[in-house]
Every structure is written in C-alpha cells, then in structure tokens.
Backbone as numpy.savetxt, mean C-alpha at the origin, in Angstrom:
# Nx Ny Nz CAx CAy CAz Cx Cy Cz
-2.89 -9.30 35.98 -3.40 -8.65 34.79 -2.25 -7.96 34.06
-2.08 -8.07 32.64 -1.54 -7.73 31.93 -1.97 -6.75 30.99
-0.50 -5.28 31.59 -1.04 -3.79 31.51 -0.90 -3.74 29.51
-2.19 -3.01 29.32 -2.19 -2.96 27.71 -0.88 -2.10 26.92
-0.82 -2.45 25.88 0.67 -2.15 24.88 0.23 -1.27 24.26
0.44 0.15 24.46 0.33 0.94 23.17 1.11 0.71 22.03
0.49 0.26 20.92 1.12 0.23 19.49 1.90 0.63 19.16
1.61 2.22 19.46 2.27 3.87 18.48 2.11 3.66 17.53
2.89 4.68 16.71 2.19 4.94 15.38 2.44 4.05 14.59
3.45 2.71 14.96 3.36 1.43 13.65 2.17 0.91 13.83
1.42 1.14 14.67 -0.29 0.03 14.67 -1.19 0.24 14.02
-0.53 1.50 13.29 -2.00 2.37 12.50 -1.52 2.68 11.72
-2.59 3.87 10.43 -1.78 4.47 9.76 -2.25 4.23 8.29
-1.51 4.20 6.80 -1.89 3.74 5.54 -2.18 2.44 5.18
-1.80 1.28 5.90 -2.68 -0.23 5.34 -3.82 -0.28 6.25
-3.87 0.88 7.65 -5.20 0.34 8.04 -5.96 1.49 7.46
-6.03 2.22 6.58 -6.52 3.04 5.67 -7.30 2.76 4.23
-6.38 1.22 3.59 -6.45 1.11 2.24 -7.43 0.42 1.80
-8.45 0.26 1.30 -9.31 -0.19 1.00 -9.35 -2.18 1.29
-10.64 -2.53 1.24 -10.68 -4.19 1.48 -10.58 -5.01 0.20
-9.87 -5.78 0.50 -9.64 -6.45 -1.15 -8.89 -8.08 -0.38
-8.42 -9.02 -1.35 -7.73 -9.46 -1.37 -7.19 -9.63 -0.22
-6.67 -10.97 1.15 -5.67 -10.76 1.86 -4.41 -9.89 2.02
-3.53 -8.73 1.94 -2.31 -8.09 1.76 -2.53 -7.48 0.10
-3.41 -7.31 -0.47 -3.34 -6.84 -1.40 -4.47 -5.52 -1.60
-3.96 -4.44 -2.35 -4.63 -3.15 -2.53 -4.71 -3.01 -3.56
-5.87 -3.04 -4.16 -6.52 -2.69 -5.69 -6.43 -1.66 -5.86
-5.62 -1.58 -7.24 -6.29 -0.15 -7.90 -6.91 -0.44 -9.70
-7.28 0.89 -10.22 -7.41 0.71 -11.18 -6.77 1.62 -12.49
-7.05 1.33 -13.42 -6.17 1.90 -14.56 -6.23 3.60 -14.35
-7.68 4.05 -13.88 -7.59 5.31 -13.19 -6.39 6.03 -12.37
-6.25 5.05 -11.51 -4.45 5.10 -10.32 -3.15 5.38 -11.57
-3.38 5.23 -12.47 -2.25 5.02 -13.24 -1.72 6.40 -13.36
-0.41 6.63 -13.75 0.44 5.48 -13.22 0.89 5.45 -11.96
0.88 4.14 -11.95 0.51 3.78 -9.57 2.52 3.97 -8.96
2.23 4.70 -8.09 3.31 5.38 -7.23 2.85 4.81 -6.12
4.05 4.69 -5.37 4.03 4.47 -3.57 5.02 5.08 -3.08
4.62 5.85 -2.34 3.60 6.10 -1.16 1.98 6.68 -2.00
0.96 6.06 -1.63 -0.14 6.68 -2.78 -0.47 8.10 -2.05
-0.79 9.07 -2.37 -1.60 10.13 -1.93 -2.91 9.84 -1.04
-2.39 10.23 0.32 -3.77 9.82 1.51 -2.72 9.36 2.70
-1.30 8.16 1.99 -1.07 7.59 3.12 -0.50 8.05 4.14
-0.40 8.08 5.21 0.04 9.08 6.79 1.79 9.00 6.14
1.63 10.53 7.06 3.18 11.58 6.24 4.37 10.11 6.97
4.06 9.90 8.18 5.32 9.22 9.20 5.39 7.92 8.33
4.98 7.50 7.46 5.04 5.74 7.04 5.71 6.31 5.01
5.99 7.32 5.12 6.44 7.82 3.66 7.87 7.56 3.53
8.23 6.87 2.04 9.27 6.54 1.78 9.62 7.25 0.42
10.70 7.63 -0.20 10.70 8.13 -1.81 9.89 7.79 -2.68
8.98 8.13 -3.32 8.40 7.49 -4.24 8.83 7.12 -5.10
8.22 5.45 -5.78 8.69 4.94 -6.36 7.28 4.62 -7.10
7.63 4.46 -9.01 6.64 4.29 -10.01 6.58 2.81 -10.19
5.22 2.02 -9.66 5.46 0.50 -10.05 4.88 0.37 -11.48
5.50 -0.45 -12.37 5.09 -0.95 -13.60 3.73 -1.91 -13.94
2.83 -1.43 -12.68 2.00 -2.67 -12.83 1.16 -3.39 -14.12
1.06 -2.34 -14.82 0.17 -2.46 -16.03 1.38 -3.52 -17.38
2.70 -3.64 -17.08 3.47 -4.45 -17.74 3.63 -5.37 -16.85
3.14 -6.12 -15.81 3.48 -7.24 -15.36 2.53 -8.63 -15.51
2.63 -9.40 -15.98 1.70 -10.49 -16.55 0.78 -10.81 -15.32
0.99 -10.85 -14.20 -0.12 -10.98 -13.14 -1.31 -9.79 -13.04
-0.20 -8.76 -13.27 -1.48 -7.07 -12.82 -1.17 -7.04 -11.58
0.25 -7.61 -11.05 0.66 -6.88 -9.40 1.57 -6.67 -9.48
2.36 -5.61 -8.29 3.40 -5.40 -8.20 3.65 -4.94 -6.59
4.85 -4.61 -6.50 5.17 -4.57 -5.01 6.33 -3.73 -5.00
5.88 -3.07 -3.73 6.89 -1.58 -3.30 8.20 -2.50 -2.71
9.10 -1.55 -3.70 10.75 -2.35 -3.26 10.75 -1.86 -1.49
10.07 -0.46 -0.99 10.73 -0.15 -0.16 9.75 -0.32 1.26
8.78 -0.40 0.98 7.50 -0.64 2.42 6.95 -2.53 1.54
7.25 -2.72 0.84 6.89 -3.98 0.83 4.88 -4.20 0.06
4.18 -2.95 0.03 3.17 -3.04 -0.07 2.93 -3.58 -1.63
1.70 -4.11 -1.36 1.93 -4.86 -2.29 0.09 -4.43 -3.22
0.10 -4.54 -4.56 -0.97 -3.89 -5.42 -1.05 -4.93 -6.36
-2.54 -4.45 -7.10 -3.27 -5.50 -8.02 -3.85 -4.31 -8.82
-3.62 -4.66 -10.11 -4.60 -4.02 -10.95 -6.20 -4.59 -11.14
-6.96 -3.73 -10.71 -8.50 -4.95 -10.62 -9.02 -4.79 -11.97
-8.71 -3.79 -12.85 -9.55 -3.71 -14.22 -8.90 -3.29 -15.85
C-alpha cells in the first residue's frame, strides 16, 4: 500500500476557489473592471505583484497573468 501524499499548500488555494466556467478559464465581468491579478479573495501564499490585465482591449475578451499564468474571460 501506497502511503498518501500530502499536497501542501500548492494543492489548494485561489484556482480551487474561482468560480466554474470554461476549462482553465475564470470569468469576470465588466463589474471586475479593471481586472488585476492577484484578484481580492485569492490565498495571501499564491500572491504575486499585481498586475492590471487589459482585457476589455483584447479582441477575444481574455487575457492572462504574465506572472501565475491564470488565465480570464470577459463573459459580458
């Protein structure tokens, strides 16, 4: 038998927090604006400088954190 793996704190945390949407993608809406990452909520240990994404100028309505990689959709 193979003894179980604690995670730690990378197993948890702000993407298992962020709402259901999309495969890898986190909706927000024009409300979020203007959308920053790390968003307000996500756990202090997974925080990086915040950075302002341009989502509302990008022809898709997504954008993606240069520095955690997370990745957003404008839904409206």
């Amino acid at each position: 038998m193979t003894p179980a793996i604690n995670p730690g704190p990378f197993g948890t945390g702000a993407a298992a927090a962020r709402p259901a949407g999309p495969p890898g993608l986190i909706p927000v809406t024009r409300a979020d604006l203007p959308l920053a990452c790390p968003r307000p909520g996500d756990s202090l240990w997974n925080m990086h400088p915040r950075v302002y994404l341009p989502i509302a100028d990008e022809p898709d309505l997504e954008a993606v954190c240069p520095y955690c990689g997370a990745r957003y959709r404008l839904s409206d």
